[in-house]
PLY file of the C-alpha trace (Angstrom):
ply
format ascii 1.0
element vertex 171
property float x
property float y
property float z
element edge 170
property int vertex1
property int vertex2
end_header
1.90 -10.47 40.06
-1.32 -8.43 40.91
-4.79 -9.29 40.28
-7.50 -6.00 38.78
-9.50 -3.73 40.58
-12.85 -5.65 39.69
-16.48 -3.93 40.77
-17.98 -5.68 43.68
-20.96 -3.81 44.73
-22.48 -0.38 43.66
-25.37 1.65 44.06
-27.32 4.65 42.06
-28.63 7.56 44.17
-31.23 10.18 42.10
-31.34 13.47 44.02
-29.90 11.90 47.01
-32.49 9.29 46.99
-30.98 5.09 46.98
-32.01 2.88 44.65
-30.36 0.11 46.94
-32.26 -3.01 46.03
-34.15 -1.43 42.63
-31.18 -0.43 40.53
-30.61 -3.55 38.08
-27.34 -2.28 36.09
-25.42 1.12 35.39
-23.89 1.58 32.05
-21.70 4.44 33.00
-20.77 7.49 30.46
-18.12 6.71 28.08
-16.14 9.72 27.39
-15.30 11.02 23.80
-13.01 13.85 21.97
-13.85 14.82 18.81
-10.48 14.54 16.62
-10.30 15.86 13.07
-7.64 14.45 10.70
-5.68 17.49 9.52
-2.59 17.69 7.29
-0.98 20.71 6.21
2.58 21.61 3.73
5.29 20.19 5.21
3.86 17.52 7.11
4.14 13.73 6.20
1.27 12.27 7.52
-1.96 13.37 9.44
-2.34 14.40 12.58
-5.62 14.49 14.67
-6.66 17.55 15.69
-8.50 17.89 19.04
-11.66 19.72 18.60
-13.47 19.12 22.46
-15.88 16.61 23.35
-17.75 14.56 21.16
-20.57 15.48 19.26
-22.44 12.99 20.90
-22.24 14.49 24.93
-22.01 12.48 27.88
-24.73 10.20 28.45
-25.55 7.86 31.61
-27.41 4.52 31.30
-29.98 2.86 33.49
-32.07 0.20 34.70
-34.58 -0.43 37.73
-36.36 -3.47 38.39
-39.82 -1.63 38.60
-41.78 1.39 39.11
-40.16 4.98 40.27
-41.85 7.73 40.32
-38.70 9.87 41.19
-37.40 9.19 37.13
-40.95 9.62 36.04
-42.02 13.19 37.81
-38.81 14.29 36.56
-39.43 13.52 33.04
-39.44 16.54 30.58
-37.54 18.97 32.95
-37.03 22.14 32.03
-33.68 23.02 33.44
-30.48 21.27 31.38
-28.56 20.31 34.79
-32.12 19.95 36.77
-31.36 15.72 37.39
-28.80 14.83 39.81
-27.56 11.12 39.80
-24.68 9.50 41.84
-23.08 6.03 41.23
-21.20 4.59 43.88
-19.29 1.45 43.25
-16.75 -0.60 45.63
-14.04 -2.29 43.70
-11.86 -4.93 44.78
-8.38 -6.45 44.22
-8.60 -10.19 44.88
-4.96 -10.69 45.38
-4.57 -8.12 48.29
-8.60 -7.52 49.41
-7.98 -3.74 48.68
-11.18 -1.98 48.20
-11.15 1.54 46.30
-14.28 4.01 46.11
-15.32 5.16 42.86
-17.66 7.55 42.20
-19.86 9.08 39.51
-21.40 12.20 39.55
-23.52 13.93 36.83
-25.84 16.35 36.29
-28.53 16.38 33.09
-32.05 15.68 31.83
-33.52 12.49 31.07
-33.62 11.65 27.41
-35.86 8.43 27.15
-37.54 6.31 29.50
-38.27 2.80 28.47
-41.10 1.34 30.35
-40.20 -2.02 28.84
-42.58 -4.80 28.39
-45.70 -4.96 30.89
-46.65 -8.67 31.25
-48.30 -9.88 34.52
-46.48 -12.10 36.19
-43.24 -11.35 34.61
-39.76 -9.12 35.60
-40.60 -5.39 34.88
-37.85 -3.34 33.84
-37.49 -0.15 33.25
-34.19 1.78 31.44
-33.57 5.25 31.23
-31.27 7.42 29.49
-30.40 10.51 31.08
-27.87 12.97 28.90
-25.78 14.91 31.12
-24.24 18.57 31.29
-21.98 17.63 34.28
-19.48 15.03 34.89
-16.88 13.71 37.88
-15.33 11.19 38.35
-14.20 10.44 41.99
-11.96 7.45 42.96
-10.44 7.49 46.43
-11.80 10.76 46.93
-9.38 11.98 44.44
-11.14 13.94 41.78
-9.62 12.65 38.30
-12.12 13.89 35.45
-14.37 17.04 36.02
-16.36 18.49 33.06
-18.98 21.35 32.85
-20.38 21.68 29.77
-22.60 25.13 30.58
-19.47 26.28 31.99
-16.75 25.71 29.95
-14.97 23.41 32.70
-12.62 20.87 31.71
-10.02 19.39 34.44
-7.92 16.61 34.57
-5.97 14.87 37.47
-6.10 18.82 38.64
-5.18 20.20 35.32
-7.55 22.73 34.35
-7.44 21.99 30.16
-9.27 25.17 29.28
-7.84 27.32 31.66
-6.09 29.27 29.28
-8.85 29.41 26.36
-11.26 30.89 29.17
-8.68 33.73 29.60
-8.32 33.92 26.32
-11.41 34.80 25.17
-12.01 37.06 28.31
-14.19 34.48 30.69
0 1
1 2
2 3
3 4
4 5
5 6
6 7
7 8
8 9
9 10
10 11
11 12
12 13
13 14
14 15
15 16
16 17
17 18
18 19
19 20
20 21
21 22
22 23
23 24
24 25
25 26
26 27
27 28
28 29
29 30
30 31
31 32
32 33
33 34
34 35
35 36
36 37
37 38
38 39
39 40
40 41
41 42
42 43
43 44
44 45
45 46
46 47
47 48
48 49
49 50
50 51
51 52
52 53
53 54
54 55
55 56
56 57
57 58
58 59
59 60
60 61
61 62
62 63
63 64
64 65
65 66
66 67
67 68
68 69
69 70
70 71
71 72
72 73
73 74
74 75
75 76
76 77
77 78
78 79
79 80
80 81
81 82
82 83
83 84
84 85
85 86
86 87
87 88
88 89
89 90
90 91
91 92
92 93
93 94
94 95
95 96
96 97
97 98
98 99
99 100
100 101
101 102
102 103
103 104
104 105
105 106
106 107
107 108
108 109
109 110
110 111
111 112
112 113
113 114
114 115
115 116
116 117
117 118
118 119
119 120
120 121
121 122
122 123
123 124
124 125
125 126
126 127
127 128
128 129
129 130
130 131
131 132
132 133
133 134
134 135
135 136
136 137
137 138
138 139
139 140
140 141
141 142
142 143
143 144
144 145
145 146
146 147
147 148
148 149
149 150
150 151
151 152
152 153
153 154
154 155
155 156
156 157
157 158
158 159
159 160
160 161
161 162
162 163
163 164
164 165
165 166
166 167
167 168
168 169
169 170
């Protein structure tokens, strides 16, 4: 019997920069196709058709227990991949005390930032969404997931899944 991987420690870097100590929580990017039912003559039920990512992108979550200025000056950038943020989490089985590094890089602009409430005296908290061109996931330095939105990138456990539409349509 084996016990789960479970998270025991992480931290959030923003253009290299630790948030050791001031990131409160990380809710990472869940990742989304967008499927269309389709059924045609001949068939006898539907199949779902895979049409790419979601229509609603990859997004990153996140809170700091105060102030930064970093998240703030970068508010409003111009440039679509112009944030850089890195999530580094150590996760741990408790049955053999194996520890495996997993990694999230991603690339974007910040959508909202939620300066919370401001009472003296009281926790301030402040959560920002950040909506992302880039994606990779890392886990024992293995590369599993790797998309690029801006450049028609989508690769798999090493698979390159668009490999063949890029040549296809001459890119």
């Amino acid at each position: 019997m084996a016990l789960p991987k479970k998270l025991k420690n992480a931290n959030l870097f923003n253009d290299g920069n630790s948030y050791m100590g001031v990131s409160k929580s990380v809710t990472l990017p869940t990742l989304t196709r967008k499927l269309e039912g389709f059924r045609g003559a001949g068939m006898d039920g539907q199949v779902k058709v895979d049409l790419g990512m979601g229509d609603d992108g990859i997004q990153i979550e996140w809170t700091l227990g105060g102030w930064d200025l970093t998240a703030v000056r970068q508010y409003g950038i111009t440039n679509a991949s112009g944030v850089l943020l890195r999530w580094a989490g150590a996760v741990q089985r408790d049955d053999t005390g194996e520890v495996s590094a997993v990694e999230v890089v991603v690339r974007g602009r910040h959508e909202e930032i939620d300066f919370g409430d401001a009472e003296p005296g009281e926790d301030t908290e402040h959560s920002i969404t950040t909506t992302c061109t880039y994606y990779k996931l890392i886990i024992d330095g293995n590369v599993e997931i790797e998309i690029d939105l801006l450049n028609f990138v989508f690769i798999v456990n090493g698979e390159d899944r668009l490999a063949e539409q890029r040549a296809a349509i001459g890119i």
